[in-house]
C-alpha positions in Angstrom: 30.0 -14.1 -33.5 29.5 -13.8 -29.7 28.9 -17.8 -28.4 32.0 -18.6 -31.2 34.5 -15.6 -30.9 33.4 -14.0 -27.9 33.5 -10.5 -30.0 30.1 -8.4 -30.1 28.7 -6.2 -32.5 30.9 -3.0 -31.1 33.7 -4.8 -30.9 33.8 -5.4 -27.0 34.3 -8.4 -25.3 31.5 -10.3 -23.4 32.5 -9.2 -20.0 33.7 -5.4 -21.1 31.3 -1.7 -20.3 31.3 1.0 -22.2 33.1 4.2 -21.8 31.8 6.1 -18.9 31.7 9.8 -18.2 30.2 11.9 -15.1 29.7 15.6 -14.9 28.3 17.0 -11.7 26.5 20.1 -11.3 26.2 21.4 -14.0 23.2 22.9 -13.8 24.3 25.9 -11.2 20.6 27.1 -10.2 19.7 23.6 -8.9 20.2 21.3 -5.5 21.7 18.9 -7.4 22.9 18.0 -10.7 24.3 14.6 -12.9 24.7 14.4 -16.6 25.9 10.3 -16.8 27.1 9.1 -19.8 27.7 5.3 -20.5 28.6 4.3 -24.5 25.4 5.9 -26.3 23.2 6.0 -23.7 23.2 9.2 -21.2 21.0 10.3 -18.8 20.7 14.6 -17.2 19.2 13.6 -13.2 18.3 16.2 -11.3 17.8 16.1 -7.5 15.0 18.7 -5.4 15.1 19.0 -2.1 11.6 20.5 -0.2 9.9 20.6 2.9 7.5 18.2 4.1 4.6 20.0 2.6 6.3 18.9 -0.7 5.6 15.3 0.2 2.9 13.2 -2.3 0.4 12.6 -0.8 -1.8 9.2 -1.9 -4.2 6.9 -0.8 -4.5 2.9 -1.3 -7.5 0.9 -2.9 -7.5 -1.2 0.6 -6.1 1.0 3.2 -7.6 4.0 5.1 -6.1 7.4 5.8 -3.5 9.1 3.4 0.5 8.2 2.7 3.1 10.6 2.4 5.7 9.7 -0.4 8.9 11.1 0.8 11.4 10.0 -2.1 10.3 10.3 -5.3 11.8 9.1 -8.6 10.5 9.9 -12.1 11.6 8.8 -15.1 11.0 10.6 -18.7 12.2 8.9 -22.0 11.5 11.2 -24.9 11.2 10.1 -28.3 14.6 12.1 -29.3 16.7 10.3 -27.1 16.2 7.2 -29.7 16.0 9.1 -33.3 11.7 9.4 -32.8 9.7 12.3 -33.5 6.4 11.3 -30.9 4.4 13.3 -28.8 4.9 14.8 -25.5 2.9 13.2 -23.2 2.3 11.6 -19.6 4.2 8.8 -18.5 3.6 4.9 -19.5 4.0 1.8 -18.3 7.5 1.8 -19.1 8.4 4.9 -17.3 6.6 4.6 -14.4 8.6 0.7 -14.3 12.1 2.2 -14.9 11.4 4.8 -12.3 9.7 2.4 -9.6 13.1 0.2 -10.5 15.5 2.9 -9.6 13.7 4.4 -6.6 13.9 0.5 -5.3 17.4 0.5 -6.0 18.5 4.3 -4.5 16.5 4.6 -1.6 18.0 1.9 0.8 21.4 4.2 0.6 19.5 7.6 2.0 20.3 7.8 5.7 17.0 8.6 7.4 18.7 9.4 10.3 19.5 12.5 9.0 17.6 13.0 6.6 14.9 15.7 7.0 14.1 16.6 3.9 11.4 15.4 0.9 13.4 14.2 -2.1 13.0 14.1 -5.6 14.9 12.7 -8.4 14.1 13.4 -11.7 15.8 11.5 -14.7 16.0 13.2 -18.4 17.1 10.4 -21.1 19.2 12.6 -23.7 20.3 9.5 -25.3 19.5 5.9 -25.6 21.4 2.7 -26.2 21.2 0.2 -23.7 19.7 0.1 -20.2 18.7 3.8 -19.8 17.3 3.0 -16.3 20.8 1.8 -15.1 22.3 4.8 -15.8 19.6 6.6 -13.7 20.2 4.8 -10.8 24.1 5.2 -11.3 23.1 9.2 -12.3 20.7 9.6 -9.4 22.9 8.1 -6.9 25.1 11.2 -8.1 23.0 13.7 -7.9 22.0 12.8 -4.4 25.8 12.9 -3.3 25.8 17.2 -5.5 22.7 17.7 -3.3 24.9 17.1 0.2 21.8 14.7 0.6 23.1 11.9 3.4 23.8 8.6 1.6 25.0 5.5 3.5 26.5 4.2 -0.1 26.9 5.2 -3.7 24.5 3.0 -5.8 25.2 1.3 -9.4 23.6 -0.7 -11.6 24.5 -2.2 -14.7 22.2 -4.8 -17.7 23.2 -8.1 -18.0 22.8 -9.7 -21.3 22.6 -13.6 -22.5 22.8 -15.2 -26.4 22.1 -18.8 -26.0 23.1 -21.3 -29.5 22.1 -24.5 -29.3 24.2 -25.6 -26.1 26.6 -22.3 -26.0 25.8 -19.9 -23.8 27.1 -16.5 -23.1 27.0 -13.9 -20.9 27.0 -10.5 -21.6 27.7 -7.3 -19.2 26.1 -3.9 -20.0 24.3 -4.9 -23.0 23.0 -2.0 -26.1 20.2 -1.9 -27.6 20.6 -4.5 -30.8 22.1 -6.9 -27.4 18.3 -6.2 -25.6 16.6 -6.8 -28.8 18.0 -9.9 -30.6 19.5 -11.6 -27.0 18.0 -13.6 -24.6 17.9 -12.3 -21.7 17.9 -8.6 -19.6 18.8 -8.4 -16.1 19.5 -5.5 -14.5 21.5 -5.1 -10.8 22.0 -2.8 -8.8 23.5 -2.0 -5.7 26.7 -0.7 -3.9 29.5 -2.6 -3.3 28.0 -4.4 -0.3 25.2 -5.9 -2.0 22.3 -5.7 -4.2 19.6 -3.3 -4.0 17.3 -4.0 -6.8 17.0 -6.6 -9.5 14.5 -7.0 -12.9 14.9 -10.0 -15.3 13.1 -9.8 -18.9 13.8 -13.5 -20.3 12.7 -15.1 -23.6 14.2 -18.5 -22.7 11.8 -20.9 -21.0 14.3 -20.5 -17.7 17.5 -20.5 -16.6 19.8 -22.4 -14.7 21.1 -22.0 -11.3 24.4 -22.1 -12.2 23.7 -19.4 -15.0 22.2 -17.4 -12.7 24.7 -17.0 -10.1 27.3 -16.6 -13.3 25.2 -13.8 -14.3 25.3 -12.3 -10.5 29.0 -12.5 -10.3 29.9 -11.1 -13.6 27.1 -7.8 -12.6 29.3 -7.6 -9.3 32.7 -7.0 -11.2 30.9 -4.4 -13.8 29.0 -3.0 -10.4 32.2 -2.7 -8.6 34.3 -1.2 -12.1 31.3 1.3 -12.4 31.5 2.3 -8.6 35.2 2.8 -8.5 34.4 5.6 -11.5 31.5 7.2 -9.5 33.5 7.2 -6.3 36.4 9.2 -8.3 33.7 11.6 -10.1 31.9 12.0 -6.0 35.5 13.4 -4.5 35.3 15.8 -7.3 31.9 17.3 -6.6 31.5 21.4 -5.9 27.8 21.1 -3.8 26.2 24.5 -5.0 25.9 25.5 -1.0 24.1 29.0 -2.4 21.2 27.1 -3.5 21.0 24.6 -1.4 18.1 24.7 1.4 18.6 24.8 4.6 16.9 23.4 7.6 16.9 23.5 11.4 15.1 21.1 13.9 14.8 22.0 17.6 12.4 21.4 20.4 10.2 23.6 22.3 7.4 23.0 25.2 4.6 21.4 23.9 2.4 24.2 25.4 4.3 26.9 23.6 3.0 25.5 20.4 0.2 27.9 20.7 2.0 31.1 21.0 4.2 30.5 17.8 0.8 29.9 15.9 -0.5 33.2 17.3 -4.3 34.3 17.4 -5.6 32.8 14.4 -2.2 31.8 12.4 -1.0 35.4 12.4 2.5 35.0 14.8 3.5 32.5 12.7 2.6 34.0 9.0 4.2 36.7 10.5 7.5 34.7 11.3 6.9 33.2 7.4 6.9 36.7 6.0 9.6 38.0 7.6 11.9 35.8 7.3 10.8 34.2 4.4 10.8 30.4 5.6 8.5 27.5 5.9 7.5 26.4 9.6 6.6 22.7 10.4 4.9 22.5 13.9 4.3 19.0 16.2 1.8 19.7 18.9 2.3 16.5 20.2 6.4 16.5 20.8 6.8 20.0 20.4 9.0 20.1 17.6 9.8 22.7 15.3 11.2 22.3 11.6 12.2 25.8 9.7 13.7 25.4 6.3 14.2 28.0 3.8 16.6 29.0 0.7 19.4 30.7 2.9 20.7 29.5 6.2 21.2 33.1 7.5 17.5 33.7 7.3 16.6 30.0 8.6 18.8 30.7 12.1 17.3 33.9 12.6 14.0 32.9 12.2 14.6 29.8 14.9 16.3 32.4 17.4 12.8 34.5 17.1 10.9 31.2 17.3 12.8 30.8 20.4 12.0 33.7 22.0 8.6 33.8 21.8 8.6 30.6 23.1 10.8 31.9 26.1 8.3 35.1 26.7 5.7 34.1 25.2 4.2 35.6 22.1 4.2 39.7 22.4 1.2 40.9 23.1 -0.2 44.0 20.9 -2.7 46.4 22.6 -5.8 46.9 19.9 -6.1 50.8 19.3 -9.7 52.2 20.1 -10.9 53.8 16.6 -13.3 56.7 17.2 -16.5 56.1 15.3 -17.7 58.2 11.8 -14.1 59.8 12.4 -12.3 59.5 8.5 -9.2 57.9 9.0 -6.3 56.8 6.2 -5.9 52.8 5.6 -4.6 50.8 2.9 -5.9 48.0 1.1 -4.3 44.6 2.1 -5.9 42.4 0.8 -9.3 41.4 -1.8 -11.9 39.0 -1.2 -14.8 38.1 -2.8 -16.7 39.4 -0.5 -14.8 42.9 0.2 -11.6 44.0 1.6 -9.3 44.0 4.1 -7.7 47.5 4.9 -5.0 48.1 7.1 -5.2 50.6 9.8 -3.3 52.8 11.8 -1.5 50.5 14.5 -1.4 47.5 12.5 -5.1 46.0 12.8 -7.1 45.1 10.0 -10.9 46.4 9.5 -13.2 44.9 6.9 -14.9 46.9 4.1 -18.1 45.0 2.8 -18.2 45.0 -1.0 -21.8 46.8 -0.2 -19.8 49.8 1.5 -17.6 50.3 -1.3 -19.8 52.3 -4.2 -23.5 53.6 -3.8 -24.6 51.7 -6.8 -24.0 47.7 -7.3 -20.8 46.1 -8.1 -19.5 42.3 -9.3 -16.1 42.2 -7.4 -14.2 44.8 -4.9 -10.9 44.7 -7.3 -13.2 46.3 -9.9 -12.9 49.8 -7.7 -10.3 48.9 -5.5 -6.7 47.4 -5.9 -4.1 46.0 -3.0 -2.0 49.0 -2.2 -3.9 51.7 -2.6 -4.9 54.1 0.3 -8.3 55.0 0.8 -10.3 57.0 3.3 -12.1 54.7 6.0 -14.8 55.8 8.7 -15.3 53.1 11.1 -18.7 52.0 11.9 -18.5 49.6 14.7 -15.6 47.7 16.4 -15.7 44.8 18.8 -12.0 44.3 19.7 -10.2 42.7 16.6 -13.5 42.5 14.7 -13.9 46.3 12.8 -16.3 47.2 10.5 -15.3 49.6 7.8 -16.8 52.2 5.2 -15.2 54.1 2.9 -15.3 58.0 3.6 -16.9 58.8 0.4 -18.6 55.8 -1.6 -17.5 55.9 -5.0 -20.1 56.7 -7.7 
């Protein structure tokens, strides 16, 4: 029916793609958001944005030292999305391919330039018909744009097919499932309308000709460029969920000033991360400074205090003088294994041993003592930030 009449199984012709439909964020509580939906095959991507402690880190068999893994695709086709009841498990060979396939094709189109922020795409497969990794890339191209993520291009991709008879041949542009199955050939491009990005061939012919080849290539380009024109429309429409969305701020400081916006053993700046609720990403060596955080507002005010410090350096607090055997009122700040920390009057920390807690023996401080409560201290000895606790009255 196809080589003779040119007619397929669905009733399109060789060179026709399905329907297409785009919704973009949808989810409302996430960076960004794409539910694409081409024929019977639809893929729900979803696009995180983090900080660069979110990178993967990962080592290689022949290299030494560890990588960082800054754009990250995963792919997850569950049984449903083709009619199965199967298990839950971790991905196989053929999800890690179709998400090492679209991460090839996207990530040429992210402008590192200004970029400054660890990505991840993650592709759900609701439904399956054809070339479910195509529709991530055209899906995760998407979501990148909903995540206000900097993108030089949109990115498509489309699944060739090819039937070959005896000496007919024909070409076939976004292929189904039966089309995969009982065909020839599956080659999948994608790219944006410049050029190609990515490319996979699965072939059960013995080869193919040049000439077929570059047939094959030309006919992808008009699907590409049919698909794109669709995307590009669904893109103008996009609402980017700015309440969600992180924010981030780079600026550069002297490299010397590094120091006072760690503070005394990390406590300036887990100060700064508490207060203002942000992450901090520090360069000795250039004397940069990366804050990102959940609200822009908090993300500008914790750079302005950043800044200051390193303009007066960090603010020096005087250590109070505790008198000695003198019961004073603290509360608990934190448990360790090994006893606890309680917060005293002007803002310094002492340390109760676990031994100093009750007269008789006990397996962990939280068993007595919980973060929050105030307890009675004496103090026992103190050697400028270093202050030795015990609780007025052991507990039985």
């Amino acid at each position: 029916m196809i080589v003779e009449e040119g007619r397929r199984a669905d009733g399109r012709g060789l060179k026709d793609v399905r329907p297409i439909e785009i919704e973009t964020n949808l989810l409302p509580s996430v960076h960004g958001s794409c539910l694409f939906t081409r024929g019977e095959t639809q893929a729900l991507v979803t696009c995180t944005l983090g900080n660069r402690q979110d990178a993967q880190m990962y080592e290689r068999i022949t290299g030494k030292g560890t990588s960082y893994e800054e754009f990250m695709v995963h792919y997850n086709f569950p049984g449903f999305s083709v009619g199965e009841a199967s298990r839950v498990g971790p991905p196989g060979r053929r999800e890690l391919g179709h998400g090492n396939l679209a991460k090839r094709a996207l990530e040429p189109s992210l402008d590192k330039t200004q970029l400054d922020m660890i990505v991840r795409l993650v592709s759900e497969i609701l439904e399956s018909n054809g070339s479910s990794s195509m529709a991530t890339v055209c899906g995760g191209s998407l979501a990148l744009k909903a995540a206000d993520v900097p993108i030089l291009k949109l990115i498509a991709g489309v699944a060739m097919g090819l039937v070959v008879e005896g000496e007919k041949e024909a070409i076939l542009t976004d292929i189904m499932g039966l089309e995969d199955h009982d065909g020839d050939m599956d080659f999948k491009v994608a790219g944006s309308e410049d050029g190609i990005t990515a490319l996979q061939m699965d072939i059960k012919l013995g080869g193919v000709s040049t000439e077929l080849l570059k047939d094959a290539l030309m006919q992808a380009k008009d699907a590409r460029l049919h698909i794109l024109k669709i995307m590009e429309e669904a893109a103008q429409n996009i609402e980017v969920n700015e309440e969600v969305l992180p924010s981030s701020e780079i600026f550069h400081i002297e490299p010397h000033k590094i120091a006072d916006i760690i503070g005394q053993a990390g406590k300036t700046i887990r100060e700064i991360i508490e207060k203002f609720e942000v992450n901090v990403d520090l360069d000795k060596k250039k004397g940069e400074v990366k804050v990102t955080g959940p609200s822009k507002a908090k993300v500008k005010a914790a750079c302005e205090h950043i800044k200051e410090i390193a303009k007066k350096g960090a603010p020096k607090k005087e250590i109070p003088v505790f008198e000695t055997d003198k019961p004073i009122k603290g509360k608990v700040k934190k448990i360790v294994d090994f006893g606890a920390f309680v917060e005293l009057p002007g803002g310094v920390d002492g340390l109760l041993h676990i031994s100093k807690i009750s007269r008789g023996r006990i397996a962990h401080p939280s068993d007595l003592l919980r973060e929050g409560q105030e307890i009675e201290v004496v103090v026992k000895s103190q050697d400028g930030h270093k202050i030795s606790l015990e609780l007025a009255k052991p507990i039985d």
